[in-house]
N, CA, C and O of each residue as an XYZ file, in Angstrom:
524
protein
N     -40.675     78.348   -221.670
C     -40.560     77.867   -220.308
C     -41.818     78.162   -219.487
O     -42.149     77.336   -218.636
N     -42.459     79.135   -219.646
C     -43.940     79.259   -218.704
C     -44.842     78.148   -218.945
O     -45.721     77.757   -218.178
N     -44.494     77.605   -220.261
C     -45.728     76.444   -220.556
C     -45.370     75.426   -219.841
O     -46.187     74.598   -219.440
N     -43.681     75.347   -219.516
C     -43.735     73.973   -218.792
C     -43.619     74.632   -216.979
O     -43.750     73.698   -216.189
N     -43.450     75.732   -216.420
C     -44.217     76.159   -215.155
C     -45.236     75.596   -215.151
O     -45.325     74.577   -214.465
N     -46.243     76.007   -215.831
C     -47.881     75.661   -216.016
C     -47.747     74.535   -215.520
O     -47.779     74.205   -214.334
N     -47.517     73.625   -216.885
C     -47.358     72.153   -216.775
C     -46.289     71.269   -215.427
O     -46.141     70.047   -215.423
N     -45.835     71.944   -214.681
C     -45.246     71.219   -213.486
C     -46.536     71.727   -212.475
O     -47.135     70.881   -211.810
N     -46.762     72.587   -212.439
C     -48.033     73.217   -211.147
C     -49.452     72.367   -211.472
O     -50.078     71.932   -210.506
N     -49.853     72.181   -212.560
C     -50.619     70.525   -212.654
C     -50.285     69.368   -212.321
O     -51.054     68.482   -211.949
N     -49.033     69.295   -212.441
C     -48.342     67.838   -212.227
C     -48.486     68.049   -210.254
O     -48.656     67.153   -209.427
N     -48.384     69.091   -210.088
C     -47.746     69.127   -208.639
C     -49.337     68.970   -207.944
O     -49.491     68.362   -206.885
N     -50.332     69.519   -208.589
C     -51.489     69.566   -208.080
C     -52.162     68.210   -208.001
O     -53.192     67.924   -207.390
N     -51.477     67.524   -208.646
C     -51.890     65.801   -208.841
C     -51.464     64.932   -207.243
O     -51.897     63.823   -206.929
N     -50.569     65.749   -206.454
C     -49.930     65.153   -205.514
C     -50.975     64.589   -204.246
O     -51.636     65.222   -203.423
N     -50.869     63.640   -204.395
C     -51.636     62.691   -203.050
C     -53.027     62.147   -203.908
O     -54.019     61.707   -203.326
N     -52.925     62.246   -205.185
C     -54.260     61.662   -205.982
C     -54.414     60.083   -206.244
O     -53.615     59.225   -205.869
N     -55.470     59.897   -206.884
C     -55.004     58.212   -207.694
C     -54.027     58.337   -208.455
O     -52.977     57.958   -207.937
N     -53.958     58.649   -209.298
C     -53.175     58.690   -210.510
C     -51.601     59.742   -210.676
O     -51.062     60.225   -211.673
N     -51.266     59.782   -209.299
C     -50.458     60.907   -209.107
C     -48.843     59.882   -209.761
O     -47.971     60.463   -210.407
N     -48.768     58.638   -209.482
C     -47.462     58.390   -210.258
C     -47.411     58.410   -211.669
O     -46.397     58.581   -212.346
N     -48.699     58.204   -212.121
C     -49.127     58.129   -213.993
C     -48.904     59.348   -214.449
O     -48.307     59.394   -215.525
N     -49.225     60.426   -213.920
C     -48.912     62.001   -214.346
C     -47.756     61.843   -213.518
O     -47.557     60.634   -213.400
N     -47.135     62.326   -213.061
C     -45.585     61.998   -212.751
C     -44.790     61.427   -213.668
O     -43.762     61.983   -214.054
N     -45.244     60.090   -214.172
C     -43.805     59.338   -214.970
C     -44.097     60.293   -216.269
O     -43.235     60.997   -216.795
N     -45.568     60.191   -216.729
C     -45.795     60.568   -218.307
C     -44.997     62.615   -218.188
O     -44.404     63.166   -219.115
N     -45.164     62.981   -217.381
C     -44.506     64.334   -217.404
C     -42.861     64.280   -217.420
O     -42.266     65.103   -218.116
N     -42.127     63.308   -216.652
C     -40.944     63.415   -216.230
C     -40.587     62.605   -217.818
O     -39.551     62.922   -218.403
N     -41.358     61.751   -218.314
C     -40.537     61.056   -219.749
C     -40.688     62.341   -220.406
O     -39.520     62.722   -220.485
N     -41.335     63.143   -220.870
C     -41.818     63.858   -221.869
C     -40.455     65.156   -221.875
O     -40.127     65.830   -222.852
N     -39.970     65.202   -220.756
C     -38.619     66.122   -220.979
C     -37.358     65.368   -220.638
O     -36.450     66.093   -220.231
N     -37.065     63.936   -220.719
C     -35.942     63.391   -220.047
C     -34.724     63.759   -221.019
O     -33.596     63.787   -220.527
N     -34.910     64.059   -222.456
C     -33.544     64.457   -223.418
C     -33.945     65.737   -223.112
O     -33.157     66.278   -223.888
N     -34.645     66.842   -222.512
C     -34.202     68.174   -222.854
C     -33.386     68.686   -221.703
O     -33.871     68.783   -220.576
N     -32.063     69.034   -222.003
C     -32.105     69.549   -220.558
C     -31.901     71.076   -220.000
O     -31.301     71.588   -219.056
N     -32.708     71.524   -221.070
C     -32.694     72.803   -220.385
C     -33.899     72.497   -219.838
O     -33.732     73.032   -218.742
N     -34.963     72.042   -219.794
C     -36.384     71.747   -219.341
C     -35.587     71.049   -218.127
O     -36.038     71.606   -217.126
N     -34.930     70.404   -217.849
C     -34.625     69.424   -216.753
C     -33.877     70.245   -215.947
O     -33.514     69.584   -214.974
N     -33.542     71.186   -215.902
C     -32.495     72.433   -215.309
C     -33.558     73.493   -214.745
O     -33.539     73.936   -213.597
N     -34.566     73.855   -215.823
C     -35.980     74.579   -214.807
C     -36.630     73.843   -214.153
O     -36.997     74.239   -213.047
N     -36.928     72.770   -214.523
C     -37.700     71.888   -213.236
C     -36.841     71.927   -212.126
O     -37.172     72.619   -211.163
N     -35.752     71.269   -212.107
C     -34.997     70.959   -210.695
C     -35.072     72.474   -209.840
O     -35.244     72.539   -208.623
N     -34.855     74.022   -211.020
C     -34.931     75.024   -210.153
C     -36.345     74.937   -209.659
O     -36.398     74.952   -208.430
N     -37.607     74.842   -210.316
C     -39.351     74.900   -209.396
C     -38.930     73.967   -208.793
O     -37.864     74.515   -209.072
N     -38.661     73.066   -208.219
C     -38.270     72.103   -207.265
C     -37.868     72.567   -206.074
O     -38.407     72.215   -205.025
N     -36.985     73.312   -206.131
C     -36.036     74.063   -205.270
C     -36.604     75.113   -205.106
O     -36.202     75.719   -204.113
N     -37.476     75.654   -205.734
C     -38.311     76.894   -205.281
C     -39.008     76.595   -204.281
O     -39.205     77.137   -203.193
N     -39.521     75.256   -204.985
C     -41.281     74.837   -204.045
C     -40.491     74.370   -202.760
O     -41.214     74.555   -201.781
N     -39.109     73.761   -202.358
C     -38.675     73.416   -201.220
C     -38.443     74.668   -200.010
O     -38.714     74.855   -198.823
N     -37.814     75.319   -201.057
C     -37.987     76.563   -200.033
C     -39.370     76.977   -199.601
O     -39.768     76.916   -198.438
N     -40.147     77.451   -200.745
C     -41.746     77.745   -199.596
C     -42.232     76.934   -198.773
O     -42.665     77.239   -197.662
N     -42.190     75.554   -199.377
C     -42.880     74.596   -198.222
C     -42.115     75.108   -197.112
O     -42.820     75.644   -196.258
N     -41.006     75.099   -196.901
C     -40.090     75.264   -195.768
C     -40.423     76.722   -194.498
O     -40.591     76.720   -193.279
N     -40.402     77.711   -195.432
C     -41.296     78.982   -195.152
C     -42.496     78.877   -194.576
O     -42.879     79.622   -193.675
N     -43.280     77.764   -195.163
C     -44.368     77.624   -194.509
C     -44.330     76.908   -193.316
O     -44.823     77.204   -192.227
N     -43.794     76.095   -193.594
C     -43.578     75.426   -192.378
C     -42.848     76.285   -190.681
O     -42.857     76.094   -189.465
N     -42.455     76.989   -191.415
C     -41.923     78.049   -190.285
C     -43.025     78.798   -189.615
O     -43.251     78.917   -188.411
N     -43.672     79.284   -190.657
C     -44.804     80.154   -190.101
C     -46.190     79.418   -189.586
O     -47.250     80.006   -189.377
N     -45.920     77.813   -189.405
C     -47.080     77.257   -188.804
C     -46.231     76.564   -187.565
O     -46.851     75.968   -186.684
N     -44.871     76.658   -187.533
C     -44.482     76.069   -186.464
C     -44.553     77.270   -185.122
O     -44.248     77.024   -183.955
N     -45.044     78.612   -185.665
C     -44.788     79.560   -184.602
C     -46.100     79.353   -183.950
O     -46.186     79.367   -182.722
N     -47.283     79.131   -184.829
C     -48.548     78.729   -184.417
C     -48.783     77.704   -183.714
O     -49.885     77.650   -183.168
N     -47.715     76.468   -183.500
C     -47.427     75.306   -183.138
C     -46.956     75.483   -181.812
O     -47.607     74.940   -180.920
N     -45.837     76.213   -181.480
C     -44.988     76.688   -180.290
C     -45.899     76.634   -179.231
O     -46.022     75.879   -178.267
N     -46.944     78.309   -179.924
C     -47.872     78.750   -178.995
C     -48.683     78.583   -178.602
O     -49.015     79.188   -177.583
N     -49.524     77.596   -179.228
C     -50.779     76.789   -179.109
C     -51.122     77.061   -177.489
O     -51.871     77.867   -176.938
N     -50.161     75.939   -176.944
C     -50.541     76.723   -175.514
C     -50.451     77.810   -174.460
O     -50.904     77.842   -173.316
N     -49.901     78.496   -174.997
C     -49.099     79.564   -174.342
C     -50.187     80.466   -174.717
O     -50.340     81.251   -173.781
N     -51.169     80.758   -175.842
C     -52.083     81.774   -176.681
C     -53.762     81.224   -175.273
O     -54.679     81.929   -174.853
N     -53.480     79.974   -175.044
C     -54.832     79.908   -173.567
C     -54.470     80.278   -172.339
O     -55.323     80.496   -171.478
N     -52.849     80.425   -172.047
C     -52.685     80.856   -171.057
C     -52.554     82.182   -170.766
O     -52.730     82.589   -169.618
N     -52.193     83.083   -171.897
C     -51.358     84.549   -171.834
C     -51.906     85.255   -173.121
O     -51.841     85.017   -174.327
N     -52.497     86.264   -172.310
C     -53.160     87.385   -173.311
C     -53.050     87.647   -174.184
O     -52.012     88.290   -174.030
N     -53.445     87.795   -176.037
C     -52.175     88.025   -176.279
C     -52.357     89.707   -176.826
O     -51.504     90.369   -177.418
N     -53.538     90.074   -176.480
C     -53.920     91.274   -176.427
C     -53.074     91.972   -175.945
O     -52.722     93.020   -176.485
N     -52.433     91.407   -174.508
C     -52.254     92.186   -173.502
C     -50.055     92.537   -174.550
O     -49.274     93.478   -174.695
N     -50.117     91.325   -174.854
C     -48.538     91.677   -175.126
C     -48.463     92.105   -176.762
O     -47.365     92.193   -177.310
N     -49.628     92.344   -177.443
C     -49.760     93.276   -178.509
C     -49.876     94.784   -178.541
O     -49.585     95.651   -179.364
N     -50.391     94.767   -177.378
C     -50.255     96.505   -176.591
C     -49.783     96.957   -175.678
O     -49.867     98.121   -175.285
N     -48.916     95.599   -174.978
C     -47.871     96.703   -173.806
C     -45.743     96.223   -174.392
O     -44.713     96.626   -173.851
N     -45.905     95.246   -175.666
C     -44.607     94.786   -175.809
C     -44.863     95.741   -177.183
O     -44.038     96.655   -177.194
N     -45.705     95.779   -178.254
C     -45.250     96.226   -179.544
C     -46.248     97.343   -179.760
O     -46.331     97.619   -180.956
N     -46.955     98.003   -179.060
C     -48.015     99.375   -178.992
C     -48.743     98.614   -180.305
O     -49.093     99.388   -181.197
N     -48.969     97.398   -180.490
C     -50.116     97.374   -181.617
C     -51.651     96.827   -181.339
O     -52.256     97.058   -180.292
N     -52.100     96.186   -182.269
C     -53.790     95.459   -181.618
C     -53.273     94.039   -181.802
O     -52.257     93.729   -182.424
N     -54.263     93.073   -181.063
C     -54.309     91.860   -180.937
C     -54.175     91.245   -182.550
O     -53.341     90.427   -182.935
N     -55.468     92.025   -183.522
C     -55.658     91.186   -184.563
C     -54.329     91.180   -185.366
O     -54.153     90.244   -186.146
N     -53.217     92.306   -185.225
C     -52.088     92.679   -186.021
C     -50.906     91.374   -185.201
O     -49.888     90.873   -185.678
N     -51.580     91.136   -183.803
C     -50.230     90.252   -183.513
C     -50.764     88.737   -183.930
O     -49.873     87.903   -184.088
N     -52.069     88.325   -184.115
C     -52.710     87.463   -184.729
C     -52.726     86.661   -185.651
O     -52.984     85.464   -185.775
N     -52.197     88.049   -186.738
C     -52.211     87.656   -188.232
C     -50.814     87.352   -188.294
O     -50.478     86.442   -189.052
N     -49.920     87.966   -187.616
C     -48.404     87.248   -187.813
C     -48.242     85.923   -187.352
O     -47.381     85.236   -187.903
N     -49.020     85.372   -186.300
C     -49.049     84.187   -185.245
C     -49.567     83.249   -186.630
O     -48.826     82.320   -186.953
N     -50.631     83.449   -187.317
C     -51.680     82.552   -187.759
C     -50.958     83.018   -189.055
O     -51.752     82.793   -189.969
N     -49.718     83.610   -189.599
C     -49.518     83.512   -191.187
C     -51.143     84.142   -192.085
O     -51.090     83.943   -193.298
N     -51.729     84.448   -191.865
C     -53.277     85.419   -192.315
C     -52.453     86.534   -193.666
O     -51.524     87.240   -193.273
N     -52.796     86.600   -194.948
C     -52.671     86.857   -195.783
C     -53.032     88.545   -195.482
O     -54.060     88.735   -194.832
N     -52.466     89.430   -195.797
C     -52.333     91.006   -195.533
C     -52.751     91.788   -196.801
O     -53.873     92.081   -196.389
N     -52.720     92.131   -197.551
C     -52.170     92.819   -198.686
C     -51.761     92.117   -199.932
O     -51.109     92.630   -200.841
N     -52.191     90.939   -199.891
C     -52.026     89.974   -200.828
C     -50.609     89.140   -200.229
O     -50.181     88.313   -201.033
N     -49.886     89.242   -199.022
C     -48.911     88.140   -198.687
C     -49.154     87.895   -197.383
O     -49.504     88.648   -196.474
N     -48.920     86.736   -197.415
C     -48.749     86.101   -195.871
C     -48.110     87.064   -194.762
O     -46.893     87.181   -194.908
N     -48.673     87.816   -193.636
C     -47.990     88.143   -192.975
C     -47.040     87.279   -191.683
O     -47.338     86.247   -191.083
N     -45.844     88.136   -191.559
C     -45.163     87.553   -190.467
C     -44.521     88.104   -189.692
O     -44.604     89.272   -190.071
N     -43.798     88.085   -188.676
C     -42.790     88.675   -188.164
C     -41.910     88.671   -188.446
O     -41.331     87.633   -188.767
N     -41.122     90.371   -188.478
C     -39.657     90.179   -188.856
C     -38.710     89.915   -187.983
O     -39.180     89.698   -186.866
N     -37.215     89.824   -188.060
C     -36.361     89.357   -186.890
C     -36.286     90.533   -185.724
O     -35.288     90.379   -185.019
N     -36.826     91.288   -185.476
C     -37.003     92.300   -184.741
C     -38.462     92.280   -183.592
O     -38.618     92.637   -182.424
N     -39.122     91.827   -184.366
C     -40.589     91.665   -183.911
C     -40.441     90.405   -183.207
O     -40.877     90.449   -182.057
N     -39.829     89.021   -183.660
C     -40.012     87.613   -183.136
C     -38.874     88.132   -182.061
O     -39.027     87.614   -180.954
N     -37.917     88.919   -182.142
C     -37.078     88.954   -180.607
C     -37.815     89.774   -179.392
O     -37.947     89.331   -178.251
N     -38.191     90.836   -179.774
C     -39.370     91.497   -178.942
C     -40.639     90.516   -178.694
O     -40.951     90.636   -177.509
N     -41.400     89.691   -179.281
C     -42.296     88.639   -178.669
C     -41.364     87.592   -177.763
O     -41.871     87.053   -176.779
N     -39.846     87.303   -178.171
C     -39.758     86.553   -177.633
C     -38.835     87.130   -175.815
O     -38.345     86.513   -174.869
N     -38.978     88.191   -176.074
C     -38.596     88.988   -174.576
C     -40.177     88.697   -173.704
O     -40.374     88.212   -172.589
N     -41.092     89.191   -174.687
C     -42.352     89.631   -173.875
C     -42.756     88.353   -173.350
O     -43.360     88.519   -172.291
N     -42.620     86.681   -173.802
C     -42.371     85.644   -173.282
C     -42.255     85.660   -172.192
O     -43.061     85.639   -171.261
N     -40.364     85.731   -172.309
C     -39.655     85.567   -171.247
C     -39.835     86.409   -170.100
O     -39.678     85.961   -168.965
N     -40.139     87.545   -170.312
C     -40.761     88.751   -169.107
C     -41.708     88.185   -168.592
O     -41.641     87.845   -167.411
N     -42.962     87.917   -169.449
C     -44.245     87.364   -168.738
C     -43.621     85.888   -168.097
O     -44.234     85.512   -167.099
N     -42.988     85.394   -168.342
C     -42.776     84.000   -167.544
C     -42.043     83.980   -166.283
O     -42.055     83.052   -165.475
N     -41.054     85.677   -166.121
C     -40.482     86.224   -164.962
C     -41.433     86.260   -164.266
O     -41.459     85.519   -163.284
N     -42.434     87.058   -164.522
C     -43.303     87.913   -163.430
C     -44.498     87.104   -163.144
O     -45.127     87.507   -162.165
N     -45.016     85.991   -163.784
C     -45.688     85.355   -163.485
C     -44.467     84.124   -162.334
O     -44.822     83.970   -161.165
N     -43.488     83.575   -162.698
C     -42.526     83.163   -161.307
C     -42.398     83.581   -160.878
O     -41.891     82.877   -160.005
N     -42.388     85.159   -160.300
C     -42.020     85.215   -158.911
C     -43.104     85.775   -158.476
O     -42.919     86.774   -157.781
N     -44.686     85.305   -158.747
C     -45.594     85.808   -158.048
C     -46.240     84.405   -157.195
O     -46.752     83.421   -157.729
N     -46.039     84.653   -155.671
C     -46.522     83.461   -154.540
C     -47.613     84.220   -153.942
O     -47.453     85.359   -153.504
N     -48.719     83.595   -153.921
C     -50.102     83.841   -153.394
C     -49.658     83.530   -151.834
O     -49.060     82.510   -151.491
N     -50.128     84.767   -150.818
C     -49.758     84.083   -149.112
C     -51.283     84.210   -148.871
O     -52.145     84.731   -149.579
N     -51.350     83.744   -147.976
C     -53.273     83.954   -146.712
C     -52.804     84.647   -146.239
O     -53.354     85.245   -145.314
């Protein structure tokens, strides 16, 4: 079974090419009677749906904030919401690879950013400039 891992992560690397339906059909005939081969593919299938999905999470947080990261420090709510540095709240924002994995926030951290939000969006409303 690793040989045909291998052999689907080529096939998959073919995706958006010329020839991406020609490697496609010639891979998908080449196991259509086995089906234990047809039972690990559908699971890398379902693997790769989930990460894409994962990923997609961790670029939609980058997405959210886009504007919110020109308006609001984010220095300022890396060291007065979670006592850490900018580049540590950065690398969770931007998915930035740590230690060999993608870092992110855990459900603890995204509720605390998402207070420090909502706080900063308090205190910036109820501040009126008078002459």
């Amino acid at each position: 079974m690793e040989n045909l891992k291998k052999e689907f992560k080529a096939v998959m690397a073919h995706s958006g090419k010329e020839n991406e339906d020609e490697v496609l059909e010639t891979f998908c005939l080449k196991y259509e009677n086995n089906e234990e081969a047809k039972a690990e593919i559908a699971k890398l299938i379902k693997e790769g749906i989930v990460e894409a999905g994962k990923q997609i999470d961790e670029i939609g947080i980058k997405i959210q904030l886009k504007e919110v990261m020109e308006m609001v420090s984010l220095a300022y709510i890396a060291r007065h919401y979670f006592k850490k540095t900018k580049s540590w709240l950065s690398q969770r924002i931007n998915a930035h690879t740590v230690n060999g994995k993608p870092a992110k926030f855990t459900d603890d951290e995204l509720k605390t950013f998402n207070f420090a939000l909502k706080d900063i969006g308090k205190k910036i409303g109820s501040i009126s400039v008078q002459h």
